[in-house]
C-alpha positions in Angstrom: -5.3 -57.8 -73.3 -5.3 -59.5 -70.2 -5.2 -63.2 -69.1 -5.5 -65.2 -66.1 -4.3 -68.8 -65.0 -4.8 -70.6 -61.6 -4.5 -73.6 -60.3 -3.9 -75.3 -57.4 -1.5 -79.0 -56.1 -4.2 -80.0 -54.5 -6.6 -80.5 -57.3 -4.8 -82.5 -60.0 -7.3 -83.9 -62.8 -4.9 -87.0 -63.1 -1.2 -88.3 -63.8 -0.3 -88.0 -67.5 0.4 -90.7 -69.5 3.1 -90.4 -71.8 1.6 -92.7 -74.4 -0.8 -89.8 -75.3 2.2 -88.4 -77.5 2.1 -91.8 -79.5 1.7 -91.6 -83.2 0.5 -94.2 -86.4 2.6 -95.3 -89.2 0.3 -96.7 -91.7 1.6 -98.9 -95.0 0.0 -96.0 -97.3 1.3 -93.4 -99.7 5.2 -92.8 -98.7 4.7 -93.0 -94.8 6.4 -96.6 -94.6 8.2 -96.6 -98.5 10.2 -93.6 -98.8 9.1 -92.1 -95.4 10.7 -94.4 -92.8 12.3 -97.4 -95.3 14.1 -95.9 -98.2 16.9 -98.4 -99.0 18.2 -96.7 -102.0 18.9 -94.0 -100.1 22.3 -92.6 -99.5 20.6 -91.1 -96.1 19.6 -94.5 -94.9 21.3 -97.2 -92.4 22.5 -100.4 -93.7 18.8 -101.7 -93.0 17.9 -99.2 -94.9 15.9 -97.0 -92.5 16.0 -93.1 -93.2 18.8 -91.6 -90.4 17.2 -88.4 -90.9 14.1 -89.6 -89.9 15.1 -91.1 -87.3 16.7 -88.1 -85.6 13.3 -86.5 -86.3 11.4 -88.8 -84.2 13.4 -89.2 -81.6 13.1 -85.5 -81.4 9.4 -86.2 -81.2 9.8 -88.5 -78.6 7.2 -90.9 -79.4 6.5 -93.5 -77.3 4.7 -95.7 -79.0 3.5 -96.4 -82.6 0.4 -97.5 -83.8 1.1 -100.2 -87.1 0.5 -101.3 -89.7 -2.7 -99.3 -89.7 -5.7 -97.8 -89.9 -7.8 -99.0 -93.4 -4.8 -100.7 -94.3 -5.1 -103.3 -91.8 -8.5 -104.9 -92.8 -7.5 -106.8 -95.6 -3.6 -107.3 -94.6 -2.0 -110.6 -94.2 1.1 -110.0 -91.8 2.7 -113.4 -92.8 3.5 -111.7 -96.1 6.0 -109.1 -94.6 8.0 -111.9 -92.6 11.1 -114.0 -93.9 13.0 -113.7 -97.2 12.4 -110.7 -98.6 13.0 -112.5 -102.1 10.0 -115.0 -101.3 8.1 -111.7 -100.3 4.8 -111.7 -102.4 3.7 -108.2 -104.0 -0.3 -107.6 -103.6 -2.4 -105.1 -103.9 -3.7 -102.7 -101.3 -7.8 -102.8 -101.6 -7.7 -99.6 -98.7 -5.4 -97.4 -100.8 -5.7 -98.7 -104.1 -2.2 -99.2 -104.0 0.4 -102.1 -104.6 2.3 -103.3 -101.5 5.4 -105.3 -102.2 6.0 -106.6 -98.6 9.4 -105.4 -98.2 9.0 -103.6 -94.8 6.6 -105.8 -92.1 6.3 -106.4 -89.1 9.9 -107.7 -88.6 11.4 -104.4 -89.5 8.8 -102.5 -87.9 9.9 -104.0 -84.9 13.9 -103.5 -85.3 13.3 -99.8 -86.0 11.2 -99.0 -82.9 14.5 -99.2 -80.9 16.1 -96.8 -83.1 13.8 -94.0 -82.2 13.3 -95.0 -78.6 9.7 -96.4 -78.8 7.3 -99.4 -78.9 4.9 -100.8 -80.8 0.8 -100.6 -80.9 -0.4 -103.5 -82.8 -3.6 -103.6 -85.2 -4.9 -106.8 -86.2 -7.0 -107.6 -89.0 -10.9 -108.1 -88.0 -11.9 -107.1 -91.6 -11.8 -110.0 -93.5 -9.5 -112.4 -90.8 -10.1 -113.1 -87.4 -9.8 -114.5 -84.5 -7.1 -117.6 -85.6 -5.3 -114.9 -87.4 -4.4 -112.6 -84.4 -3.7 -115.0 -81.9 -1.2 -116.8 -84.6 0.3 -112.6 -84.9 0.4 -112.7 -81.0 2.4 -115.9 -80.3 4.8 -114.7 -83.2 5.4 -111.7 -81.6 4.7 -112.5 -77.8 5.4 -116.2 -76.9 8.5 -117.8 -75.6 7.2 -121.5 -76.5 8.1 -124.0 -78.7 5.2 -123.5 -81.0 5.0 -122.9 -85.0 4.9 -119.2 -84.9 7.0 -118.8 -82.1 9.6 -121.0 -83.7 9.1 -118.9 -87.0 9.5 -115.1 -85.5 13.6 -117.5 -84.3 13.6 -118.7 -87.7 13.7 -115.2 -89.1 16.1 -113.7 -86.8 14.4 -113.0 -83.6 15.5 -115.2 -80.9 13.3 -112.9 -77.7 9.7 -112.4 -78.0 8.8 -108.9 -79.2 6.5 -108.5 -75.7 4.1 -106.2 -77.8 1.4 -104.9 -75.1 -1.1 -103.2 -76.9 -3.5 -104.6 -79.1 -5.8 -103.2 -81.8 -8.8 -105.2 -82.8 -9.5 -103.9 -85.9 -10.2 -100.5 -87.5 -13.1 -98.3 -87.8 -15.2 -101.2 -88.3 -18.2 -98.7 -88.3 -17.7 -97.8 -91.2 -19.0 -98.5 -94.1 -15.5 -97.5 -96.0 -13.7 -100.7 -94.6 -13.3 -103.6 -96.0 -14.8 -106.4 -93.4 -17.5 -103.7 -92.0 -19.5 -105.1 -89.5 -22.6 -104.3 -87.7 -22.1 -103.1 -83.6 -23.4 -106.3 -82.5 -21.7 -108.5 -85.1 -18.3 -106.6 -84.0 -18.9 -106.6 -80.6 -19.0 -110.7 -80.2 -15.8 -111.1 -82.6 -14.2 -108.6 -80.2 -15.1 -110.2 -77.3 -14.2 -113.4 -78.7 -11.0 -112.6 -79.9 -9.9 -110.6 -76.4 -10.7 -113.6 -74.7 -8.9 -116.1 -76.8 -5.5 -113.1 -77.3 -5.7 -113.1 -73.3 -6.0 -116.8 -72.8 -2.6 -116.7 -74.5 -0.9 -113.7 -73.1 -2.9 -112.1 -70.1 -0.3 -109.4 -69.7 -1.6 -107.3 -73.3 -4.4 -104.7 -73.1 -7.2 -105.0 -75.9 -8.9 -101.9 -77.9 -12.0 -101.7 -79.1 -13.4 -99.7 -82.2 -15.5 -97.0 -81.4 -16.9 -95.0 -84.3 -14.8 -93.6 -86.5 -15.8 -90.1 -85.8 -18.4 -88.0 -84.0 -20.5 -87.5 -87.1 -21.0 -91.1 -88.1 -24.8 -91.3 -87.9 -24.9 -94.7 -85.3 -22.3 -92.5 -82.7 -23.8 -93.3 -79.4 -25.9 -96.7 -80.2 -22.6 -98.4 -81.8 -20.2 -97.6 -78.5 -23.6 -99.0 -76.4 -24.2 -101.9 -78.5 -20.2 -102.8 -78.9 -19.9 -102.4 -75.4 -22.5 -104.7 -74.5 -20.9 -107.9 -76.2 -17.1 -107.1 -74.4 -17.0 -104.7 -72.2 -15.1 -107.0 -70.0 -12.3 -108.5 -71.5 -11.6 -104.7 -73.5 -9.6 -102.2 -71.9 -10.0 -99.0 -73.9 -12.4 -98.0 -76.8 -10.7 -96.1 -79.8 -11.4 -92.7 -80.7 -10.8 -90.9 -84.0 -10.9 -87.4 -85.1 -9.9 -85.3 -88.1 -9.9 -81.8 -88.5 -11.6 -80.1 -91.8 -10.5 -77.3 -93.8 -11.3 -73.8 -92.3 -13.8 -72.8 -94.6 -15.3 -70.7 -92.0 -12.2 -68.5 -91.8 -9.3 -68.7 -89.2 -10.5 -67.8 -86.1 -13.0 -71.2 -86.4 -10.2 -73.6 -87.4 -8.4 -72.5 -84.2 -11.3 -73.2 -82.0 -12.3 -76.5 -83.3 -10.2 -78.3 -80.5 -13.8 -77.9 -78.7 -15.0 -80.4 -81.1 -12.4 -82.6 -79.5 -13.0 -81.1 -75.9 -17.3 -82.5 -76.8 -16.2 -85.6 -78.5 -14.1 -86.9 -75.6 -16.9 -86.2 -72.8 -19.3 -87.9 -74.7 -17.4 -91.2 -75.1 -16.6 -91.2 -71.2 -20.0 -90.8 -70.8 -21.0 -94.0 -73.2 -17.9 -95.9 -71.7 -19.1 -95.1 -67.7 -23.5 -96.1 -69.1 -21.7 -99.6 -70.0 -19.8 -99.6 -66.9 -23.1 -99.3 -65.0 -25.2 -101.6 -67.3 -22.6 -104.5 -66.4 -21.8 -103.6 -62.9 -18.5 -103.5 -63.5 -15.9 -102.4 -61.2 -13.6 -101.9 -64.6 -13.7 -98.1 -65.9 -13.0 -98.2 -69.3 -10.2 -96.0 -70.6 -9.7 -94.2 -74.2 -7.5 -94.7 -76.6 -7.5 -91.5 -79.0 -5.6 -93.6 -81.8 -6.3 -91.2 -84.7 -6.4 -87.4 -84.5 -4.9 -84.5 -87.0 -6.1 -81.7 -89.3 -6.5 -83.1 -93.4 -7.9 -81.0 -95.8 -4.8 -79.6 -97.6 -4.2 -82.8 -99.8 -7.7 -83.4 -101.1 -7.5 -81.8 -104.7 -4.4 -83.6 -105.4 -5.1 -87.0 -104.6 -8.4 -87.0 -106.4 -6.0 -87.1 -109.3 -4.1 -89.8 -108.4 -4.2 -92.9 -110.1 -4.6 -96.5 -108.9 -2.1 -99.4 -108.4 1.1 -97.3 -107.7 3.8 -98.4 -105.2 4.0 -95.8 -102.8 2.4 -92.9 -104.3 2.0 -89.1 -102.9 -1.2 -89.7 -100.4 -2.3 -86.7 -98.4 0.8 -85.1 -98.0 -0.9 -82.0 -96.6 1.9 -79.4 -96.2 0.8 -77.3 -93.0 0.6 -73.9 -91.8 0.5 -71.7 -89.1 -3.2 -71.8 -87.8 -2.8 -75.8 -88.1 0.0 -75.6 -85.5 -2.6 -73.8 -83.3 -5.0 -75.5 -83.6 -2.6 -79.2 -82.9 -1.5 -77.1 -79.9 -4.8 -76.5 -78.6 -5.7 -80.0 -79.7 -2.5 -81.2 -77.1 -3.7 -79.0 -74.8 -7.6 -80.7 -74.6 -5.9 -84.3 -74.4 -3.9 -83.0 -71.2 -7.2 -82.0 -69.9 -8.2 -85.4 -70.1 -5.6 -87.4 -69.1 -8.0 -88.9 -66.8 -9.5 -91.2 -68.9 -7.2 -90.8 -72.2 -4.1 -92.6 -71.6 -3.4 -93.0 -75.4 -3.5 -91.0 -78.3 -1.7 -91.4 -81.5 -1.4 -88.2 -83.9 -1.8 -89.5 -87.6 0.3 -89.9 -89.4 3.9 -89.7 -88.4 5.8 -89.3 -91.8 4.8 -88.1 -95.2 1.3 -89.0 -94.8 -0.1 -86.0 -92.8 2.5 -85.6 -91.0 4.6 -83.7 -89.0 7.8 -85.3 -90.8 8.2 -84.1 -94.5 10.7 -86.1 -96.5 11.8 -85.8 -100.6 15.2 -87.4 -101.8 18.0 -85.0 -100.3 16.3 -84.4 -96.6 13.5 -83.6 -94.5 11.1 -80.4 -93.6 9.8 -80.4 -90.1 6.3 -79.3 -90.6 4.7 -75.9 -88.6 3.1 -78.8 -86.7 6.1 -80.4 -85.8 6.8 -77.8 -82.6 3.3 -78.1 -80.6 3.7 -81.8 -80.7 7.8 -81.9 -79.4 7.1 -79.6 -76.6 4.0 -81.6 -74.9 6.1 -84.8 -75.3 9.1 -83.2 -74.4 7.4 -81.1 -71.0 4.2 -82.2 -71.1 4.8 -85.1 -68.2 4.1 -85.8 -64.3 0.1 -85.3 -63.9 -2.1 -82.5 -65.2 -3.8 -79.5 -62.6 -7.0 -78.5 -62.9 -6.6 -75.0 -64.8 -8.8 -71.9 -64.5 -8.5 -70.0 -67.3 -9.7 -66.1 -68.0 -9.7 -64.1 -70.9 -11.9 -62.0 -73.6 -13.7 -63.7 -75.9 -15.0 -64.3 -79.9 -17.6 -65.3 -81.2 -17.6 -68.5 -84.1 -21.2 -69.6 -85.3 -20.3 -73.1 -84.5 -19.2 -72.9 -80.8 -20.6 -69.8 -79.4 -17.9 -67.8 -77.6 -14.5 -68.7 -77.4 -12.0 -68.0 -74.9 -8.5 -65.9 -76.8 -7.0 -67.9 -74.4 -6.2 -71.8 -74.3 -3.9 -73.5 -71.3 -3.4 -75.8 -69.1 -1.1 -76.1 -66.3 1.4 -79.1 -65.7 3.0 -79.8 -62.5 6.4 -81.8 -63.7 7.9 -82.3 -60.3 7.9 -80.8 -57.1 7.5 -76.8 -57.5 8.5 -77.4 -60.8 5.5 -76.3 -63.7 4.9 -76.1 -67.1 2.0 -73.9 -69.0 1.1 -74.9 -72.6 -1.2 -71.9 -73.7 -2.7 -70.8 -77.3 -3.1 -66.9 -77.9 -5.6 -67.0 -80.3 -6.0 -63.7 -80.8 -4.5 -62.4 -84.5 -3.8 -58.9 -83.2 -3.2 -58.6 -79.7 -0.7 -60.0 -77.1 -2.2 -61.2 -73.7 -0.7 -60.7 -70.6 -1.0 -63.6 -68.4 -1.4 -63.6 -64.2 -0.5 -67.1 -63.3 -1.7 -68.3 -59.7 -0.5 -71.6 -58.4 -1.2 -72.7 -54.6 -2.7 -69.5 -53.4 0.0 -67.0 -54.2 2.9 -68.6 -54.0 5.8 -66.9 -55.9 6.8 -68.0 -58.9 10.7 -67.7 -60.0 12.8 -69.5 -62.6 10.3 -68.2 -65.0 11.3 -69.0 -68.8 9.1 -68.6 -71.8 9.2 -70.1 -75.4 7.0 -69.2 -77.9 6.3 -69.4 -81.6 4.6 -66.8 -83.0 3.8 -66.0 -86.9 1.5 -62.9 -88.2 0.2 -65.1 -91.0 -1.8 -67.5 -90.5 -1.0 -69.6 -93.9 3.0 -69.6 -93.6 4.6 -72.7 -94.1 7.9 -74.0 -93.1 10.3 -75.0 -95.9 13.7 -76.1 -96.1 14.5 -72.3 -96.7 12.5 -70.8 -93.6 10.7 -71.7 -91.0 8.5 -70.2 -88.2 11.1 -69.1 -86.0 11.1 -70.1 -81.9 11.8 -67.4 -79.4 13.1 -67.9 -76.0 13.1 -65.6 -73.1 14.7 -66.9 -69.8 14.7 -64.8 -66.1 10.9 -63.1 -66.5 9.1 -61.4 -64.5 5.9 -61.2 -66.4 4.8 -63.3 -68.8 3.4 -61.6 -72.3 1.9 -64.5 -75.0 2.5 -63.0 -78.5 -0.7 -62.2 -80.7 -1.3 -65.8 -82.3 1.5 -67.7 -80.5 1.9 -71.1 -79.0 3.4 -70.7 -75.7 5.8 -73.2 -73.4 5.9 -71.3 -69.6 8.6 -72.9 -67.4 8.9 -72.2 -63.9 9.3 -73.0 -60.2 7.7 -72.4 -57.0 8.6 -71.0 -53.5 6.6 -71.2 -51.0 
């Protein structure tokens, strides 16, 4: 089979934003107890964060982290997980049906960022708190002064202001699953309220806004419109969030559904840029894709879970080959729109659907764990418009879909990188890449991972192997592969 990739310096869709490689850590199941704090643990620091983990992320390279949440957030009080940990009060966890004993907040959060190289994204509770409550988080995280909650975050430990930038107001407050739901209109003036007053006292951060919580929910369209209306001005980015389903309709549709992604995402610019003009604005309002994954695996097993447990097993979906397709093909759409998405956090980083796998003795980097390391790690410097040619299938749901899936990245100057998705189960494609009219590519290396079934998982035994292939000529994408092509230019 044969495949065909052009583009060209001159038409770049836009420069890419390393914050779309950001992830969430959410206080549910073991993602926060057990996942990244495990004090018990011989394989944790003295601050009893997991070393392992650590190592793991930083091989991620994530640059920022979305916390404490997602549902969690809406009925959180932050003052709980600051100071003594012995003053600390256990609650539950109305999102999760969980107890939360406060031992790791934001405090910690914020000392174990520097350990694996990233910053923090910040969700505050709109749910059943407001605005008092996130402009008290702000000045304990933010401000310099000599002010209660600045003179607190000193009192704990923390002499410098955190200088968090990004702000969350609230969580998928379309939805009728959150605790605090609101109505578009009733959301939209907190929002705008509460950006105004956050701004008033740092007008460095940038604000995001909920948009619906997927594609499906039945207001999609009116609630972006009606949000917008009450704040587009003092928001920067509206929220986007997207989970995959299991593929009941067989394998070749589970790989394909990053078109879902490739809809969802032109229909939000498209609500963001009717607000735009509806206020006259001169402000184009960006996305923030702050949820995305596949989650189906777990669902059987946490219908049997019972309530008020600390930390229990919460969708810890253990992944397979076709997922790491289709979270490749899924990187690939979000380079494609790194025009207007300049943030996107995969969910969840540890344990909780996650690409990070952890049990009492170590660690299992998931089959998704590869896609998402090689877009941080080459995925930078600004995105080309790609043409792409290939056969294609057929899947009810999309019409016909390409075998092939890429995009072109130019990392420096006459320096490239192609992220490309064989889809096919059978046959390897043979891929023509044109860049600039002809000119000749050398330097060419390829890595790929490749699996002939499309339900293997990794495990501490054996994992999905990575091949490597340095000097080409021509370029050959195994059948069902993820691809990484690496080469340079001459002119």
């Amino acid at each position: 089979m044969q495949g065909k990739l052009y583009a060209n310096d001159l038409f770049s869709i836009g420069k890419i934003d390393h914050r779309i490689n950001s992830a969430l850590a959410e206080h549910m199941g073991r993602s926060i107890y057990e996942g990244i704090y495990d004090p018990e643990n011989t394989l944790s620091d003295n601050d009893g964060m997991r070393l392992d983990v650590i190592d793991a992320v930083k091989e991620l390279d994530v640059p920022m982290i979305r916390y404490p949440g997602g549902n969690f957030v809406s009925t959180y009080h932050w003052e709980d997980g600051i100071g003594p940990k012995n003053q600390r009060p256990q609650k539950v966890d109305l999102a999760w049906q969980s107890i939360e004993t406060n031992q790791f907040g934001l405090d910690e959060f914020m000392d174990w960022l520097p350990k694996v190289n990233s910053s923090a994204m910040i969700a505050v509770n709109l749910g059943t708190r407001g605005i008092e409550e996130a402009c008290n988080l702000l000045e304990y995280c933010n401000l310099d002064t000599d002010t209660y909650w600045a003179n607190l975050r000193r009192q704990n430990g923390h002499d410098k202001p955190y200088g968090v930038k990004t702000w969350c107001l609230g969580n998928e407050m379309d939805a009728e699953w959150q605790f605090g739901h609101k109505s578009a209109k009733e959301y939209g003036q907190l929002v705008n309220e509460t950006a105004k007053a956050m701004k008033a006292m740092d007008p460095s951060i940038e604000t995001v806004v909920c948009g619906s919580s997927n594609e499906q929910m039945p207001e999609f369209g009116a609630w972006e419109t009606a949000v917008l209306q009450e704040c587009y001005e003092n928001v920067d980015y509206i929220s986007m969030h997207q989970y995959y389903d299991a593929p009941e309709q067989g394998t070749m549709h589970h790989i394909a559904k990053a078109l879902r992604m490739d809809k969802f995402i032109d229909s939000v610019v498209a609500l963001a840029d009717a607000a735009k003009a509806t206020h006259k604005s001169d402000k184009t309002l960006n996305i923030s894709f702050d949820e995305w994954n596949v989650w189906y695996h777990s669902n059987e097993a946490d219908e049997h879970n019972e309530p008020w447990q600390q930390a229990p097993h919460l969708l810890e979906d253990v992944y397979d080959f076709q997922d790491a397709l289709l979270v490749g093909s899924s990187l690939i759409t979000l380079l494609k729109h790194v025009d207007r998405v300049k943030i996107a956090c995969f969910a969840q980083l540890v344990n909780v659907i996650a690409p990070i796998l952890t049990d009492k003795t170590g660690l299992i980097k998931q089959t998704i764990f590869t896609p998402l390391a090689d877009v941080s790690k080459y995925g930078y410097g600004e995105t080309l418009l790609t043409h792409a040619k290939s056969d294609i299938y057929h899947v009810t749901e999309f019409g016909n879909v390409p075998y092939l899936d890429a995009v072109i990245v130019k990392n420096d100057v006459n320096q490239y990188t192609v992220f490309a998705v064989n889809r096919h189960q059978t046959e390897s494609l043979t891929l023509d890449i044109g860049v600039n009219a002809g000119e000749k590519l050398v330097n060419i290396s390829h890595r790929n991972y490749t699996c002939d079934d499309p339900h293997l998982t990794n495990t501490k035994e054996q994992v999905v192997p990575i091949t490597m292939k340095e000097d080409l000529q021509e370029v050959t994408l195994p059948p069902f592969s993820w691809n990484v092509i690496r080469f340079q230019t001459l002119v």
